[in-house]
C-alpha positions in Angstrom: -51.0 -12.1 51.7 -50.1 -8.7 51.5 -47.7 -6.8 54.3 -45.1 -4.2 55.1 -41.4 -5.1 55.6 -39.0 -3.4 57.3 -38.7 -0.2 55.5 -42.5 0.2 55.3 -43.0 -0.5 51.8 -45.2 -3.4 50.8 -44.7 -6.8 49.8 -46.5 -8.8 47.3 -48.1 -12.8 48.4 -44.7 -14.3 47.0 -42.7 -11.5 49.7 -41.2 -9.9 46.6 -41.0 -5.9 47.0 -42.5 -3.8 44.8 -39.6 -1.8 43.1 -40.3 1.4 41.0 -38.4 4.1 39.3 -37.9 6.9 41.3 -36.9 10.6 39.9 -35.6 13.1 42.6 -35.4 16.3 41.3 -34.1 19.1 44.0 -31.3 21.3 44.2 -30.3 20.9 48.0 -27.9 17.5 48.0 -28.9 17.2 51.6 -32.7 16.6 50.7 -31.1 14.3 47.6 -29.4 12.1 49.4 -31.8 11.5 52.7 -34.4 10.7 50.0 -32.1 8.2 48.7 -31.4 6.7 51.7 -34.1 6.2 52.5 -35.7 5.1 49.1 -32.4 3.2 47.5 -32.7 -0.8 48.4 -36.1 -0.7 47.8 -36.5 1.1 44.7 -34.1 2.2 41.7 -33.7 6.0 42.5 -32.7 9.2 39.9 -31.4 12.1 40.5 -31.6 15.4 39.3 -30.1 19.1 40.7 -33.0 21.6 38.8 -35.7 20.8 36.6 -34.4 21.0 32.8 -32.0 17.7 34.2 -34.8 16.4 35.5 -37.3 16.6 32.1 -34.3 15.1 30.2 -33.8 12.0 32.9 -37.5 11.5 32.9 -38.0 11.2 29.1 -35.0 8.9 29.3 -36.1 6.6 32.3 -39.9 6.8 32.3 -40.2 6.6 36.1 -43.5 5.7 38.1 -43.1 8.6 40.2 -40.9 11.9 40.5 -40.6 14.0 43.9 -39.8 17.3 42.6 -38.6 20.4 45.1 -40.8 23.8 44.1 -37.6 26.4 44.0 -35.0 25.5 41.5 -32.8 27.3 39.3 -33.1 26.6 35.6 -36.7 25.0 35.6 -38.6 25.4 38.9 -41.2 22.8 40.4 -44.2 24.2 39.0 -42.9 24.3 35.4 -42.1 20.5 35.7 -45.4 19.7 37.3 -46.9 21.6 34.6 -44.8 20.2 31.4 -45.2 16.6 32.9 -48.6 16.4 33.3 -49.4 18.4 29.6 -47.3 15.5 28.2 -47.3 12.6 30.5 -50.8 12.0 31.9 -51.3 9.8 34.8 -47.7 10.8 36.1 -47.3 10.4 39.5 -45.6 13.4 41.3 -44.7 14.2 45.1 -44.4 18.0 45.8 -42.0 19.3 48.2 -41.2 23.0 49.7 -39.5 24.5 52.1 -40.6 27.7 51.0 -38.4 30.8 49.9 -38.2 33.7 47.6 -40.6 35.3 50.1 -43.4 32.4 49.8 -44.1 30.1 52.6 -43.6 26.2 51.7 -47.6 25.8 52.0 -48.3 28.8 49.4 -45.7 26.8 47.3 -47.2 23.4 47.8 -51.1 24.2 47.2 -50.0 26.1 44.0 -48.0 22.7 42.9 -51.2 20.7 43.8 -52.9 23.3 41.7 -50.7 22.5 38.7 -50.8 18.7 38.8 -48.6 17.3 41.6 -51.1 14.2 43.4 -49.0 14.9 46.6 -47.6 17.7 48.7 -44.7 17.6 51.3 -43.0 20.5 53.5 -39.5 20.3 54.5 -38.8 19.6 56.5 -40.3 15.7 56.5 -39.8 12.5 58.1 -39.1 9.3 56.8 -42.5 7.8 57.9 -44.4 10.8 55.9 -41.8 10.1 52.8 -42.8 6.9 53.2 -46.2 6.9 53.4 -47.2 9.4 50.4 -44.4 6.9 48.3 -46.8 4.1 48.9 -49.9 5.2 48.7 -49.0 6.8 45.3 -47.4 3.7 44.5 -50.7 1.6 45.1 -48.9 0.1 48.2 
């Protein structure tokens, strides 16, 4: 039988949890680390600070989903979402914007859906909605 445990992720009949690779790619440590926190135990969680890291840590991990922030130096969002889902189909990905450079976070997010992403998120978020777009991207 299937149910949540305590973090709200699902576990399978035998009360294993269902662990996945997880890419974080923003440039704000502050939004780095609370989506570790509240992601790490549960699944193995990456780490990048623009998007050029975060193409090269994807190619080498493979994950099952990235959450990618919109406005980055080097690579932004949109190229990621773009380059990842030219070359990866099927890959899972979780936008998320706070807005800036003049654009509000919702402009930001409906041009990442535009592009690919299967999710969108503004900052700020909770952990339920974090949560809640993990799992249901995860088939949880």
């Amino acid at each position: 039988m299937l149910g949540t445990n305590e973090w709200g992720f699902f576990n399978t009949a035998h009360g294993n949890l269902l662990v996945a690779k997880i890419l974080i790619i923003d440039d704000e440590i502050p939004v780095r680390v609370y989506l570790r926190q509240i992601l790490e135990g549960v699944h193995e969680v990456l780490e990048a600070a623009n998007g050029k890291v975060g193409l090269r840590l994807y190619w080498e991990h493979m994950p099952e989903l990235v959450i990618t922030d919109i406005l980055m130096p080097e690579k932004d969002g949109v190229e990621v979402i773009m380059e990842l889902v030219d070359q990866a189909p099927g890959v899972k990905i979780i936008a998320i914007s706070g807005g800036g450079r003049g654009l509000d976070a919702n402009f930001n997010l409906r041009v990442a859906q535009d592009f690919g992403a299967l999710r969108a998120l503004a900052k700020p978020f909770t952990r339920r909605e974090v949560l809640d777009l993990v799992n249901d991207l995860l088939g949880g």
